[in-house]
N, C-alpha and C positions, 0 to 999 in steps of 0.2 A: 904873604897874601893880604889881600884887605878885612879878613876876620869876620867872612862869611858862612864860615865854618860854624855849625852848630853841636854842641858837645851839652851832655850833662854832665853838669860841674856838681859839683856838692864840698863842702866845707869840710876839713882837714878833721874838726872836732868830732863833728859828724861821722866820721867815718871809724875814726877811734870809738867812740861810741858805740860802733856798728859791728866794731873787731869785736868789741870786748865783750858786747853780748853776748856772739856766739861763742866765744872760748867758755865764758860760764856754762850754758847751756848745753852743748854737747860732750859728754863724756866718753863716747868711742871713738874708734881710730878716724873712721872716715868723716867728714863732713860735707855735705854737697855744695855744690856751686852756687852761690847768691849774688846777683846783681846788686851793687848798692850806688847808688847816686837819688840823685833830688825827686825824680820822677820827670823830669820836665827840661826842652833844651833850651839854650839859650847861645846867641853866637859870642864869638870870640871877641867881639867888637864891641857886645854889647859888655861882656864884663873888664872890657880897658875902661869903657865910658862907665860904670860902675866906681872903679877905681881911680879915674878923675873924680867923681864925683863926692868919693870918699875921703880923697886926699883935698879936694876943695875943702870938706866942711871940718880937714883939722888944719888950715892954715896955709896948706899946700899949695901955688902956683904949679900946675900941670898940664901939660897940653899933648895932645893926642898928635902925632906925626902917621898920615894916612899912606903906604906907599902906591905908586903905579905899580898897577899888578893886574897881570888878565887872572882872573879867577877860572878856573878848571870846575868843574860840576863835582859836588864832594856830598856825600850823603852825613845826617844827619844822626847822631847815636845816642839815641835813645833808650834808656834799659828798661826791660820791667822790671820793677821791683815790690810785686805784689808776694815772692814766695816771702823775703824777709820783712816786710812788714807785716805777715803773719805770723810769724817765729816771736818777734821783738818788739816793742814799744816803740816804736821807728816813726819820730817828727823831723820833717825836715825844718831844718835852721836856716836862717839868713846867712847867705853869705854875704851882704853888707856887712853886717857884725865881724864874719874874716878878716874881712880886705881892710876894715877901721884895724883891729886889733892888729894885720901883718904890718899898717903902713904906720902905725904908732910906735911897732915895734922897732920896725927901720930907719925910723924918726930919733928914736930914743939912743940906736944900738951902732949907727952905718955912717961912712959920712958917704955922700949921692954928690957925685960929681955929672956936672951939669956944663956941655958944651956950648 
């Protein structure tokens, strides 16, 4: 698809973060259902060009390839996440700071073969 799709994304850190509260916090068997992500969507498109943009500012040449695609009507998912941000000390994070720290690591860790 062309990355018209809107998702909330939230950061991998974040989300550990999110586990681990609750695991502290509740000591019975059940735990209830909590939505976690950013609060906020953002399309799919918009976090490739994110990640151009992060791989520009470490040195990276990266270019976004858009495909022909008819887009279909796709709804947008959004959580609340008002029960766990009452439970937890819940900031959301940059996910700029992700995508620097995943493309540093793939930088460091991969070697990217490039057609």
């Amino acid at each position: 698809t062309s990355g018209v799709q809107r998702r909330d994304f939230i950061a991998m850190t974040q989300l550990v973060k999110c586990i681990s509260s609750l695991l502290e916090i509740k000591s019975h068997d059940t735990i209830p259902l909590y939505n976690v992500g950013s609060g906020s969507v953002i399309s799919v498109r918009e976090v490739a060009q994110k990640l151009v943009e992060c791989a520009n500012k470490q040195g990276m040449s990266v270019v976004l390839e858009y495909p022909d695609s008819h887009d279909v009507h796709v709804s947008d998912y959004n959580y609340n996440i008002e029960r766990i941000k009452s439970l937890i000390n819940f900031k959301d994070e940059s996910l700029d700071e992700e995508l620097l720290a995943l493309l540093d690591y793939c930088h460091k860790n991969m070697t990217i073969l490039v057609s």
